[in-house]
PyMOL commands that place a pseudoatom at each C-alpha (Angstrom):
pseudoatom trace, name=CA, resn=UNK, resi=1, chain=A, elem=C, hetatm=0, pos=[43.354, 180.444, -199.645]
pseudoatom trace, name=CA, resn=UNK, resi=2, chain=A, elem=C, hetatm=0, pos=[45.068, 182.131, -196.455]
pseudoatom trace, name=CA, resn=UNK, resi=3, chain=A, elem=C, hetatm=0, pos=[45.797, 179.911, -193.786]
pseudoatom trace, name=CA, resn=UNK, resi=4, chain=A, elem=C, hetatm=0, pos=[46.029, 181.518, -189.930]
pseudoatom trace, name=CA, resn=UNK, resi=5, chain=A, elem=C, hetatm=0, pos=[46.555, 180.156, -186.941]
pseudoatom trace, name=CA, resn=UNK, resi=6, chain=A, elem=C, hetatm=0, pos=[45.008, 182.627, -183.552]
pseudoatom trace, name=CA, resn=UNK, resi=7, chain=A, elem=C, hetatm=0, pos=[46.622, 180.991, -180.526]
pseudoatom trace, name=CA, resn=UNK, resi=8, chain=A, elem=C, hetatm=0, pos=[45.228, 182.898, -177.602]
pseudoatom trace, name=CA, resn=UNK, resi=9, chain=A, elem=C, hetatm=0, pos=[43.921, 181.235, -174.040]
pseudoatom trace, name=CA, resn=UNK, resi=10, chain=A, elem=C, hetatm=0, pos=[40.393, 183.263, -174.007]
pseudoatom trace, name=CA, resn=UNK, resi=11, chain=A, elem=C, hetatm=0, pos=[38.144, 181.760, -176.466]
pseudoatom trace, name=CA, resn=UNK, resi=12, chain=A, elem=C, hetatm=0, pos=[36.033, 184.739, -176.571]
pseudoatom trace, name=CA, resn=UNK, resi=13, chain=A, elem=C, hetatm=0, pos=[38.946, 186.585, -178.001]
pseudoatom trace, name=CA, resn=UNK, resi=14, chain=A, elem=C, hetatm=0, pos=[39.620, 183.542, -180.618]
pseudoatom trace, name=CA, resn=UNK, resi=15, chain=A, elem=C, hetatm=0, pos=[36.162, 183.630, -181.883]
pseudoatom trace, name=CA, resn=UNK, resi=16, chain=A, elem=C, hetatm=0, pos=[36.143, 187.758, -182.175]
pseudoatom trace, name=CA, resn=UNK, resi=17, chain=A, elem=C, hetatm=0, pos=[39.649, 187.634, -184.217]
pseudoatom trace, name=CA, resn=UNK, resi=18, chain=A, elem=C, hetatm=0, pos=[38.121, 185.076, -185.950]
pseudoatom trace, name=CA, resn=UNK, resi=19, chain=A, elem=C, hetatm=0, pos=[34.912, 186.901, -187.064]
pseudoatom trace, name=CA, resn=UNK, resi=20, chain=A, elem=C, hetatm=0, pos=[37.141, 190.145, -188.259]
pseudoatom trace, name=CA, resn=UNK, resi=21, chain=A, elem=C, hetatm=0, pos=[39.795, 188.284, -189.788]
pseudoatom trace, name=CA, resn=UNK, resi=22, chain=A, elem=C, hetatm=0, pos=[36.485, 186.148, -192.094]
pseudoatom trace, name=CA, resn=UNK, resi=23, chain=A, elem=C, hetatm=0, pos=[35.147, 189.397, -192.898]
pseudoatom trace, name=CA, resn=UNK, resi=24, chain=A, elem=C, hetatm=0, pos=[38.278, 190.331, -194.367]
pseudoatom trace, name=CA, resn=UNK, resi=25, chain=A, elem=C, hetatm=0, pos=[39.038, 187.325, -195.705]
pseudoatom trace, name=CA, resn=UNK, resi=26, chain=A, elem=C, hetatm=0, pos=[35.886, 185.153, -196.324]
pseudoatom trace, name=CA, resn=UNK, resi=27, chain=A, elem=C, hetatm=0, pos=[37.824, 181.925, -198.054]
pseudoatom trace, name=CA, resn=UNK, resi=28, chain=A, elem=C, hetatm=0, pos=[40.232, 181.842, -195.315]
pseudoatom trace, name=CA, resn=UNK, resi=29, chain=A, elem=C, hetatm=0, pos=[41.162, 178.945, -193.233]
pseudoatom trace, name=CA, resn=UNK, resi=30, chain=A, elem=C, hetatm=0, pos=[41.448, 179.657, -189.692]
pseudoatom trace, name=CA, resn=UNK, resi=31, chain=A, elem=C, hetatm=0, pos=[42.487, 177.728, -186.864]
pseudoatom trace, name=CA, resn=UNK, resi=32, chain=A, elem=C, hetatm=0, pos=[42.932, 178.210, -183.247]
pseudoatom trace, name=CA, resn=UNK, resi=33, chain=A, elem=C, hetatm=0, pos=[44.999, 177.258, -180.161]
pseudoatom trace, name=CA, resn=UNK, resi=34, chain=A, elem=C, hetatm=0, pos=[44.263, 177.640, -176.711]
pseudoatom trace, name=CA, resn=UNK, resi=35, chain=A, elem=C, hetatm=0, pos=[47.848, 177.395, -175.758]
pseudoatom trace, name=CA, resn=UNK, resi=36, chain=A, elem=C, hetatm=0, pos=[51.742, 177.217, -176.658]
pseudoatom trace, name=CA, resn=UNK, resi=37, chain=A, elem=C, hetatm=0, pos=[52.076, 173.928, -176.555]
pseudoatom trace, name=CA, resn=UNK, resi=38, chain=A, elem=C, hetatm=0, pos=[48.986, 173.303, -178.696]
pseudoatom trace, name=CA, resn=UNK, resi=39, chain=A, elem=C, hetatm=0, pos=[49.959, 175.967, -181.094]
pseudoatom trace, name=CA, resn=UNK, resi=40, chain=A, elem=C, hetatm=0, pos=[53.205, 174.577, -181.631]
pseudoatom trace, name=CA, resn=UNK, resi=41, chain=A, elem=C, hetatm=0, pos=[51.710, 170.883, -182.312]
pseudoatom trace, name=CA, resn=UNK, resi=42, chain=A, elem=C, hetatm=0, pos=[49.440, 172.711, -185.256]
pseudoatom trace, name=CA, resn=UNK, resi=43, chain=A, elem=C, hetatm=0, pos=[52.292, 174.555, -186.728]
pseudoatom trace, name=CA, resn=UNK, resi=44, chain=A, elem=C, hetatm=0, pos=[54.606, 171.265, -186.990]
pseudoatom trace, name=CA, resn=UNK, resi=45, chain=A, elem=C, hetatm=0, pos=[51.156, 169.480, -188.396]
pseudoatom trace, name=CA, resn=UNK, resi=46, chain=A, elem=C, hetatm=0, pos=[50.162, 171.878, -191.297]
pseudoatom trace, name=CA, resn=UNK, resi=47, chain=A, elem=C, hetatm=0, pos=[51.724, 174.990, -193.157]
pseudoatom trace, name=CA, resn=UNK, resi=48, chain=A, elem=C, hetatm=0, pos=[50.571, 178.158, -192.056]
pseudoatom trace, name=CA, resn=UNK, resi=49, chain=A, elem=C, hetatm=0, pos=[50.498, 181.684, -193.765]
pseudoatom trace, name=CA, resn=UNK, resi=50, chain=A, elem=C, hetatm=0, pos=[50.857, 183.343, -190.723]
pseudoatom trace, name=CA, resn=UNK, resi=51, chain=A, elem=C, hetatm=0, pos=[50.308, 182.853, -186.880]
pseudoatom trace, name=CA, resn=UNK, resi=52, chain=A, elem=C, hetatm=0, pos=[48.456, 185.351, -184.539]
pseudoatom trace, name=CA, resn=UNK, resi=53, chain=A, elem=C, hetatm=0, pos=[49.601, 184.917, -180.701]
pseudoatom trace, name=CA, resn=UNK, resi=54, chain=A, elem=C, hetatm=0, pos=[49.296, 186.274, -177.354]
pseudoatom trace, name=CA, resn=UNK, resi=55, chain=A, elem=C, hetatm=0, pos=[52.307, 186.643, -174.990]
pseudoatom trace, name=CA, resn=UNK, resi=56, chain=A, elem=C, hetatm=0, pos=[50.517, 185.258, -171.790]
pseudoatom trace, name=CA, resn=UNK, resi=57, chain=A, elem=C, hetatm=0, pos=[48.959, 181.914, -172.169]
pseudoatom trace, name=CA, resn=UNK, resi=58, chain=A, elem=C, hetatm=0, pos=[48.840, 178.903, -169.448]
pseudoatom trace, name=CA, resn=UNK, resi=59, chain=A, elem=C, hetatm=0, pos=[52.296, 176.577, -169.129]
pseudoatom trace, name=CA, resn=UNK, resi=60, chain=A, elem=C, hetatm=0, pos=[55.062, 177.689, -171.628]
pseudoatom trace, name=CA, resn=UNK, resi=61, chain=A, elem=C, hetatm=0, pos=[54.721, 181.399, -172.860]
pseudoatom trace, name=CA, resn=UNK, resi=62, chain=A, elem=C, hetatm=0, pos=[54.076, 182.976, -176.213]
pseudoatom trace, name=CA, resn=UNK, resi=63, chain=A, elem=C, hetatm=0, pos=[57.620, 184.337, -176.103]
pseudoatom trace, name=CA, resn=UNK, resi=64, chain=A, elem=C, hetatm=0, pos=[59.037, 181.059, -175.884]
pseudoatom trace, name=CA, resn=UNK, resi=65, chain=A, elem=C, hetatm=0, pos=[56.719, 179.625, -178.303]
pseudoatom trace, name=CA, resn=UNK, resi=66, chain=A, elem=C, hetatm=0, pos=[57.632, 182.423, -180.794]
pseudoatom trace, name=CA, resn=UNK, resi=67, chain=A, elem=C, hetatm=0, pos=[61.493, 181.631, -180.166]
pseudoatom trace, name=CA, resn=UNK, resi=68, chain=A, elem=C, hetatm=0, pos=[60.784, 177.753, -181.327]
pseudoatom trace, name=CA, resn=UNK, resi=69, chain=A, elem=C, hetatm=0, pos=[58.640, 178.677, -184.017]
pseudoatom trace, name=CA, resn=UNK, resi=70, chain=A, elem=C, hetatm=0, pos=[61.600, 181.546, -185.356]
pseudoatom trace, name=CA, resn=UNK, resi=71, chain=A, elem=C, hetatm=0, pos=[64.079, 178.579, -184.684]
pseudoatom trace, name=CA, resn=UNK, resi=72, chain=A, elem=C, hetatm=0, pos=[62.179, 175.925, -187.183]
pseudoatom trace, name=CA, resn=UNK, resi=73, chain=A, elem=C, hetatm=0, pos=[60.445, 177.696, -188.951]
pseudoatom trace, name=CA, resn=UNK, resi=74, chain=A, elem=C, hetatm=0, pos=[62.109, 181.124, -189.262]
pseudoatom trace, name=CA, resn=UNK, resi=75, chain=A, elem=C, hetatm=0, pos=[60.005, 182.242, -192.389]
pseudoatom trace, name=CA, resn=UNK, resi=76, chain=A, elem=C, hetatm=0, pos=[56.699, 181.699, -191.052]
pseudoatom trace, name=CA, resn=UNK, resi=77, chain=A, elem=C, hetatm=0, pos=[55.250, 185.568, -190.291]
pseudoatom trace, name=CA, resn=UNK, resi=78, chain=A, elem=C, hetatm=0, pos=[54.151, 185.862, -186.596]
pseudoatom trace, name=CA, resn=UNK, resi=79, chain=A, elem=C, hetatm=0, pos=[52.188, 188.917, -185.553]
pseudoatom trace, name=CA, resn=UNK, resi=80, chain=A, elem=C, hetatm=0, pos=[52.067, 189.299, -181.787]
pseudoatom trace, name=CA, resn=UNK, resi=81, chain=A, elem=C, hetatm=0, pos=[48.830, 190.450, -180.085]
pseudoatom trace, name=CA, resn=UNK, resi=82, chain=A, elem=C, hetatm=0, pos=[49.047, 191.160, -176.381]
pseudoatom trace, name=CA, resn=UNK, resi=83, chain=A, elem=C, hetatm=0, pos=[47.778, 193.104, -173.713]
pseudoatom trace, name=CA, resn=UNK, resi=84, chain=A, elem=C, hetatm=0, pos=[51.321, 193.862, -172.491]
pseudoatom trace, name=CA, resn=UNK, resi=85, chain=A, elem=C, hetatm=0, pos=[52.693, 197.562, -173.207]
pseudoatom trace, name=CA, resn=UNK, resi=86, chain=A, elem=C, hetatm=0, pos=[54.455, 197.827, -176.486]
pseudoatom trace, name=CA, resn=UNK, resi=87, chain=A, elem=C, hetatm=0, pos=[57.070, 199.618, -174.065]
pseudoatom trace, name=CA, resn=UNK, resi=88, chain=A, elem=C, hetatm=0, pos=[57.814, 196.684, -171.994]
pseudoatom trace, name=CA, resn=UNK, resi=89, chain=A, elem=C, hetatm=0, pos=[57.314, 193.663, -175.193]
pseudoatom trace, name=CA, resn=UNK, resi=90, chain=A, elem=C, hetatm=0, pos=[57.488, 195.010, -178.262]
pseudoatom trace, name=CA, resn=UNK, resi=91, chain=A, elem=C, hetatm=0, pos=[60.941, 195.499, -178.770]
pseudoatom trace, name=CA, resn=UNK, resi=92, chain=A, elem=C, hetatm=0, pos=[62.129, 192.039, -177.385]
pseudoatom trace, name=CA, resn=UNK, resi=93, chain=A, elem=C, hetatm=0, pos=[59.370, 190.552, -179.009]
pseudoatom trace, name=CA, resn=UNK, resi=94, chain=A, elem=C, hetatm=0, pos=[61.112, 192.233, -182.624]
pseudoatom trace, name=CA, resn=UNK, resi=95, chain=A, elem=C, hetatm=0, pos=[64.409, 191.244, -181.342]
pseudoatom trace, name=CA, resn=UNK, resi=96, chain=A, elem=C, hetatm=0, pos=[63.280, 187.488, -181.290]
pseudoatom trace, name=CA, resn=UNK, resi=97, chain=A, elem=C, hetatm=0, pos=[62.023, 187.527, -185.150]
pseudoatom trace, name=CA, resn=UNK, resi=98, chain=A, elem=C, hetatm=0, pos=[58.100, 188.606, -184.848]
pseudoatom trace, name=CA, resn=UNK, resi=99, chain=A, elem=C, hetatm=0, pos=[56.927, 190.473, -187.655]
pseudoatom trace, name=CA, resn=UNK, resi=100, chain=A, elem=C, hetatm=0, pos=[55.140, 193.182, -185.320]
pseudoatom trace, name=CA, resn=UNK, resi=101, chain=A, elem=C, hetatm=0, pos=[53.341, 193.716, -181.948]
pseudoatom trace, name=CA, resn=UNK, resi=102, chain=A, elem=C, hetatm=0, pos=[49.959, 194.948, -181.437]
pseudoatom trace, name=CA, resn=UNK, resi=103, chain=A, elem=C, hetatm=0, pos=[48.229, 195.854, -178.432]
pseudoatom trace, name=CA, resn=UNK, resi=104, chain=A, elem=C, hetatm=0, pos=[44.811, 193.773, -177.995]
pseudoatom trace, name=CA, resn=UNK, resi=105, chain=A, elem=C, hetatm=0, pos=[43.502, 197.824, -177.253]
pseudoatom trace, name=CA, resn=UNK, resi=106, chain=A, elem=C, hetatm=0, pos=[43.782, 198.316, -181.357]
pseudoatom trace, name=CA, resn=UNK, resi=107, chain=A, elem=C, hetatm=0, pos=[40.778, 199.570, -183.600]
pseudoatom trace, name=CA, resn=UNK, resi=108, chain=A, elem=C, hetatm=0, pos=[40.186, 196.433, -185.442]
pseudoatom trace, name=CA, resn=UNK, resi=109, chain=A, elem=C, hetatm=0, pos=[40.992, 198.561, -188.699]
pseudoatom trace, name=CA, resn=UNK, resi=110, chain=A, elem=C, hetatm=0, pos=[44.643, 198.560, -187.690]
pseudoatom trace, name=CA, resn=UNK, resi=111, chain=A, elem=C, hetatm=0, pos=[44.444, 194.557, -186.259]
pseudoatom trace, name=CA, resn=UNK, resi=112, chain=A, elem=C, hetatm=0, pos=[43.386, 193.899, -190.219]
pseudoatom trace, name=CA, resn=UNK, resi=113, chain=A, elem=C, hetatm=0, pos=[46.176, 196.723, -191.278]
pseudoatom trace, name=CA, resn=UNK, resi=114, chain=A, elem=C, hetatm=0, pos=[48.759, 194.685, -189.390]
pseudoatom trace, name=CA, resn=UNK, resi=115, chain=A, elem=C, hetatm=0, pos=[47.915, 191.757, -190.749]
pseudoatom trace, name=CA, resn=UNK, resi=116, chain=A, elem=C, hetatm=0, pos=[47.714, 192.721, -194.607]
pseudoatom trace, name=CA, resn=UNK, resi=117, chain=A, elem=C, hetatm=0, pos=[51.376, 194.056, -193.799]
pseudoatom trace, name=CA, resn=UNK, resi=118, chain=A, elem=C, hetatm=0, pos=[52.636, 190.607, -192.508]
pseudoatom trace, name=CA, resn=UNK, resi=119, chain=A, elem=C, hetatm=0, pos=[50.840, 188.766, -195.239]
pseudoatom trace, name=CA, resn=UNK, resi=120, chain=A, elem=C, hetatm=0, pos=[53.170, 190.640, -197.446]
pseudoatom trace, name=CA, resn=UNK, resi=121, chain=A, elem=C, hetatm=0, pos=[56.695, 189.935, -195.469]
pseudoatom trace, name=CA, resn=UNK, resi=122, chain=A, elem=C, hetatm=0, pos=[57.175, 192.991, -193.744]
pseudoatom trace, name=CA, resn=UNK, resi=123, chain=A, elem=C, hetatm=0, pos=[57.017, 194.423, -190.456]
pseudoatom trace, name=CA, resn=UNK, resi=124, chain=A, elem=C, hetatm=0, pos=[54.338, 195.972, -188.831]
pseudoatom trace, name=CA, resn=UNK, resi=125, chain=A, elem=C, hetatm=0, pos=[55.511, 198.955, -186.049]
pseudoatom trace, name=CA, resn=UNK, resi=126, chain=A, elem=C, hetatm=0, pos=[53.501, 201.508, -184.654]
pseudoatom trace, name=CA, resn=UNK, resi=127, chain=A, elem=C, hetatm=0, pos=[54.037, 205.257, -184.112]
pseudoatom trace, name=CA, resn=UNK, resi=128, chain=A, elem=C, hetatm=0, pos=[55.547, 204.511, -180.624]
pseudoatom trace, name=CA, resn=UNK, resi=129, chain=A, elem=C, hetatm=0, pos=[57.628, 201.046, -181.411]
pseudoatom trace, name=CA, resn=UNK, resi=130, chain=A, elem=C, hetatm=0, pos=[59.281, 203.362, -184.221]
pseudoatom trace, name=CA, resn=UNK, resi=131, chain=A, elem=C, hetatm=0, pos=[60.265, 205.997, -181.717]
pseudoatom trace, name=CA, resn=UNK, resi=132, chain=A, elem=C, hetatm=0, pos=[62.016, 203.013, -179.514]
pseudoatom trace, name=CA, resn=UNK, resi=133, chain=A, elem=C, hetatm=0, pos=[63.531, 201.910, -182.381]
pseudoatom trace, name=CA, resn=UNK, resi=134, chain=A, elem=C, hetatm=0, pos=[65.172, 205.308, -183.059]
pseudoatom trace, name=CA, resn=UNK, resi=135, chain=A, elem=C, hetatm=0, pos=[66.263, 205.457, -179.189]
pseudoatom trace, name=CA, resn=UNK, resi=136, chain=A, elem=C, hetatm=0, pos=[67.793, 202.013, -179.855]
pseudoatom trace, name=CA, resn=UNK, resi=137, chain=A, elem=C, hetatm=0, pos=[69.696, 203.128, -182.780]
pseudoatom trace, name=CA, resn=UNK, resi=138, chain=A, elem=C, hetatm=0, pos=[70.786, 206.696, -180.529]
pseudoatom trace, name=CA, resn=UNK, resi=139, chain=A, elem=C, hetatm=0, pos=[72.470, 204.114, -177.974]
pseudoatom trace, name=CA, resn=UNK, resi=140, chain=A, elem=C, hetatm=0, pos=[74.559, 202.609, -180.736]
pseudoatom trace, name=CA, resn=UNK, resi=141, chain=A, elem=C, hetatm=0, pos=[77.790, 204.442, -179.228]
pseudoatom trace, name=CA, resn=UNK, resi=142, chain=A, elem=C, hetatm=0, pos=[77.350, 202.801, -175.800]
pseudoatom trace, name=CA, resn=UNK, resi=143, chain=A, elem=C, hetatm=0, pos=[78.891, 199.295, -175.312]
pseudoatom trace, name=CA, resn=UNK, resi=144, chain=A, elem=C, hetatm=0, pos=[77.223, 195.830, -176.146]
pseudoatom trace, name=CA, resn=UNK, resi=145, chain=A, elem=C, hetatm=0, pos=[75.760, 194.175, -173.809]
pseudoatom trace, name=CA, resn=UNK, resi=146, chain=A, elem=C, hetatm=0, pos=[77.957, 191.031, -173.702]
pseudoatom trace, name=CA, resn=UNK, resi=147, chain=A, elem=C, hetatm=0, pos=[80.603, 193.847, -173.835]
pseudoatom trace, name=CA, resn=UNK, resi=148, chain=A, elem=C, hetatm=0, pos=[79.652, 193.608, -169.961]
pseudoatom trace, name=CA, resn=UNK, resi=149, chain=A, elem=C, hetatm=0, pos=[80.668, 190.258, -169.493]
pseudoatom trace, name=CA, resn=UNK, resi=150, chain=A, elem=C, hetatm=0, pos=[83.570, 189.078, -167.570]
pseudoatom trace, name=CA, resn=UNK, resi=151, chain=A, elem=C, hetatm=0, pos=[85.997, 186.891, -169.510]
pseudoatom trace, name=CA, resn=UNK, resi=152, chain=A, elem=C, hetatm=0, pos=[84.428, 184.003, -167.476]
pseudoatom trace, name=CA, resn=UNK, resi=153, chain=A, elem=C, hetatm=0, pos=[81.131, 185.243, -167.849]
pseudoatom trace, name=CA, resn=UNK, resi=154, chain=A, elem=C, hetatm=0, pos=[81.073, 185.323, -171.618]
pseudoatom trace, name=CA, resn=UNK, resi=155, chain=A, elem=C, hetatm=0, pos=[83.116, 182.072, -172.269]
pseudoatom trace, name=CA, resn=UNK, resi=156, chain=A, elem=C, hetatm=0, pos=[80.187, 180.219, -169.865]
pseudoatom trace, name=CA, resn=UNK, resi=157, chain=A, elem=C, hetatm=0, pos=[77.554, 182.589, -172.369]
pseudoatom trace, name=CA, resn=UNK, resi=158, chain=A, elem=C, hetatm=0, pos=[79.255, 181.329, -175.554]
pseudoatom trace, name=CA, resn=UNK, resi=159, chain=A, elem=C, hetatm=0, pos=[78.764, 177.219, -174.079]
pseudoatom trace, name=CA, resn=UNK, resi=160, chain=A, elem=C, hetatm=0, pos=[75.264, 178.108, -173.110]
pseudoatom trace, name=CA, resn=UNK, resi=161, chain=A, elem=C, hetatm=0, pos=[74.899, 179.722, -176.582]
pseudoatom trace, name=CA, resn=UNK, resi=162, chain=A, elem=C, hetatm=0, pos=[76.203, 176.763, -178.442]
pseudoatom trace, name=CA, resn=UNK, resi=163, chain=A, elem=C, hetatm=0, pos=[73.554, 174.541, -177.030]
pseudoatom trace, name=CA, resn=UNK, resi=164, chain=A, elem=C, hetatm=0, pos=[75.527, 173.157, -173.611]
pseudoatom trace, name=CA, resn=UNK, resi=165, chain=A, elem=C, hetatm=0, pos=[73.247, 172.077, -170.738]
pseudoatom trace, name=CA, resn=UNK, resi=166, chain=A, elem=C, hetatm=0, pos=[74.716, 173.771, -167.249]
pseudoatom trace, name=CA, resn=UNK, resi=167, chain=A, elem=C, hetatm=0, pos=[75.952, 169.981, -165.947]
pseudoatom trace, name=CA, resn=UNK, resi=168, chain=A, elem=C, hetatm=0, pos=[77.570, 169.703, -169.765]
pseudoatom trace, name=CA, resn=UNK, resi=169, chain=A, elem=C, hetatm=0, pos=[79.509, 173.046, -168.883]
pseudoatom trace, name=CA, resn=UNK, resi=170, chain=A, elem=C, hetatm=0, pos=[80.383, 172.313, -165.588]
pseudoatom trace, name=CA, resn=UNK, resi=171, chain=A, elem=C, hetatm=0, pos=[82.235, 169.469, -166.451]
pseudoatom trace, name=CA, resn=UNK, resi=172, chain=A, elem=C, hetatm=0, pos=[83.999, 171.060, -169.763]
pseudoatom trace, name=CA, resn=UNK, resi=173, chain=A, elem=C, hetatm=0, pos=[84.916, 174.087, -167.421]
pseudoatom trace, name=CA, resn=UNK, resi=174, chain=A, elem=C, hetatm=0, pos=[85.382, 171.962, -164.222]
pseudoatom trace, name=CA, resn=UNK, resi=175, chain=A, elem=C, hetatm=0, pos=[83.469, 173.959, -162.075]
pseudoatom trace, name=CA, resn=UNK, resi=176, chain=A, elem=C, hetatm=0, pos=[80.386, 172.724, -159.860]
pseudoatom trace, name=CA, resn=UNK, resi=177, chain=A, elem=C, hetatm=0, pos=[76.921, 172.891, -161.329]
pseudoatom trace, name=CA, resn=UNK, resi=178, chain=A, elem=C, hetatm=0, pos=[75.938, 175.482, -158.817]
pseudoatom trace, name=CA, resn=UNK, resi=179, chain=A, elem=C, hetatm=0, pos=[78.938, 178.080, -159.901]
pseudoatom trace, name=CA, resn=UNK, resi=180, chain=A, elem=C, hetatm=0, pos=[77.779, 177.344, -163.809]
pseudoatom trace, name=CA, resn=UNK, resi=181, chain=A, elem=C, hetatm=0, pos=[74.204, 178.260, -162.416]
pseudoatom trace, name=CA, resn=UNK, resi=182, chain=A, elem=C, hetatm=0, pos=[75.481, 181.615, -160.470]
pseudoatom trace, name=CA, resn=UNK, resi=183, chain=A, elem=C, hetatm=0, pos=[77.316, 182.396, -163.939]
pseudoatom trace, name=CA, resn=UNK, resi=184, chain=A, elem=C, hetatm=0, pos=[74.152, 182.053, -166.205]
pseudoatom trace, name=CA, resn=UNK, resi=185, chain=A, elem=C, hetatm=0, pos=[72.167, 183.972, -163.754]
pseudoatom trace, name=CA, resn=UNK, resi=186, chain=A, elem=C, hetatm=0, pos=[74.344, 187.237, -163.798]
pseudoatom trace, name=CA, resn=UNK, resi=187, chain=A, elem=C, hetatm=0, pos=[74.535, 186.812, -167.509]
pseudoatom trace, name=CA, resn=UNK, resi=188, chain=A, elem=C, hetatm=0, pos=[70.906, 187.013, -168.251]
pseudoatom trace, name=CA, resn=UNK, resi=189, chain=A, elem=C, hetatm=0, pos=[70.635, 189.872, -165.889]
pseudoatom trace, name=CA, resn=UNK, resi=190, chain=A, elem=C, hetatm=0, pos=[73.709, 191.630, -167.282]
pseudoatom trace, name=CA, resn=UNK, resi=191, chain=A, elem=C, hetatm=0, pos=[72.277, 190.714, -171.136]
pseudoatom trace, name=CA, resn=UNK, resi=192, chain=A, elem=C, hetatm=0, pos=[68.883, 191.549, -170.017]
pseudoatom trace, name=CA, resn=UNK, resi=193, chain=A, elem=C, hetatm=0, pos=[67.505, 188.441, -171.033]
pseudoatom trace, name=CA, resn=UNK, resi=194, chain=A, elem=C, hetatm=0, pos=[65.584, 185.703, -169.773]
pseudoatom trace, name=CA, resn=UNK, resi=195, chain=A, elem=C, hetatm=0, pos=[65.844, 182.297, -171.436]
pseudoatom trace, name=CA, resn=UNK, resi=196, chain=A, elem=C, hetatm=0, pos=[69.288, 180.454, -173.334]
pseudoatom trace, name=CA, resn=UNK, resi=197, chain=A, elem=C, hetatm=0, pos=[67.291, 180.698, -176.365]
pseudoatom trace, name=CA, resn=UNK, resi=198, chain=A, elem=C, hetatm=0, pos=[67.558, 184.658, -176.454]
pseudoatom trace, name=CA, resn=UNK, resi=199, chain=A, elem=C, hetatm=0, pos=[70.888, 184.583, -175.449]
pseudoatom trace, name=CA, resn=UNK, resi=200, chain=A, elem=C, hetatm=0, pos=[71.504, 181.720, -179.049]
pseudoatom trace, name=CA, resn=UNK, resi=201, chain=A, elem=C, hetatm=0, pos=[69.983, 183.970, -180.952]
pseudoatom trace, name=CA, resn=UNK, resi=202, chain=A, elem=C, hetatm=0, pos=[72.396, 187.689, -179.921]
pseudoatom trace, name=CA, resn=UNK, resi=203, chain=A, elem=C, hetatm=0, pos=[75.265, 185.458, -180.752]
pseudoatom trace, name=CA, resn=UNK, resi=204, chain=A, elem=C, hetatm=0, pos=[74.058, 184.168, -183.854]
pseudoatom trace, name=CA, resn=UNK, resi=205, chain=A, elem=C, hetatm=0, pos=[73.242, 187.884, -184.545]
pseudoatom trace, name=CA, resn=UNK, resi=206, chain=A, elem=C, hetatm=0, pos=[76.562, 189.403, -183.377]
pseudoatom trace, name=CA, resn=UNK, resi=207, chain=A, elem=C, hetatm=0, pos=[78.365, 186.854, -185.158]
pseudoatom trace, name=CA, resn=UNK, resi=208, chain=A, elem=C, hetatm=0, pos=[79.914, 184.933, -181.652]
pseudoatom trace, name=CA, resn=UNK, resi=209, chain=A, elem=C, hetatm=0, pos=[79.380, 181.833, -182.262]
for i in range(1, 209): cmd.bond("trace and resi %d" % i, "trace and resi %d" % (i + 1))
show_as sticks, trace
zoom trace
């Protein structure tokens, strides 16, 4: 018996994955979750074969609920559904260990293709995520982006990496809170990131930590 979990904030949208997902799989147990926080409380409660979420859901996000869920539970599958551009998410949303990204605009037939694919342990990319991927690999020459840092800059990114809190940092470094603060800010934006979670997981992956 499959087990999914659909964690989306429109019920309406719930109930129509739902109906495609039992027509595909009739013995499946599905469950659903109206928002992060919710989702999260099911997916510490029961195992799961794979978890269906939306970026954009009341109080924490689906991108931050996909970085806990990667960061307990880094083998459960997670396909992302979202009305967002694959241009603007689906990249990051790769980067931060989801198994693909799928626009909510997909035929049905390639919803059910996506998931089949995830079921398995593999990605799922479009036509157009591939291409990005291929422009990411062409930029492979150019610097990293904690390359960018200043020496200050990426010993405060390696604390905040490691788990510090800013106050915890400010004191190691003796520096004020509000400096520590300045110094994460222009970090994220040099990094392009938004949240000390991404910026754990690119020095896990670049081996900085």
């Amino acid at each position: 018996m499959i087990r999914i979990l659909i964690a989306d904030d429109h019920a309406i949208v719930r109930r129509g994955l739902k109906q495609i997902l039992l027509e595909e799989f009739p013995s499946a147990r599905i469950d659903e979750a109206e928002d992060a926080e919710v989702l999260l409380k099911k997916i510490m409660k029961d195992e799961w074969d794979i978890v269906i979420t939306d970026l954009s859901m009341p109080g924490r996000s689906g991108m931050d609920a996909l970085q806990q869920i990667k960061l307990h539970y880094p083998k459960l599958p997670v396909l992302v559904l979202s009305a967002h551009p694959e241009e603007q998410y689906a990249m990051r949303v790769l980067k931060a260990g989801a198994s693909g990204y799928l626009n909510k605009e997909a035929a049905p037939d390639e919803f059910l293709k996506a998931v089949h694919r995830v079921l398995l342990g593999k990605k799922y990319i479009t036509a157009s995520i591939a291409d990005q991927l291929i422009s990411e690999l062409d930029k492979d020459g150019e610097k990293r982006p904690h390359e960018y840092l200043s020496d200050r800059e990426f010993e405060v990114f390696k604390l905040i990496a490691a788990g510090k809190s800013v106050s915890d940092i400010a004191q190691q470094m003796s520096l004020g809170v509000t400096t520590i603060s300045t110094y994460r800010a222009r970090i994220l934006d040099k990094m392009g990131m938004k949240t000390n979670a991404l910026l754990t997981m690119y020095a896990i992956e670049n081996k900085l930590l």
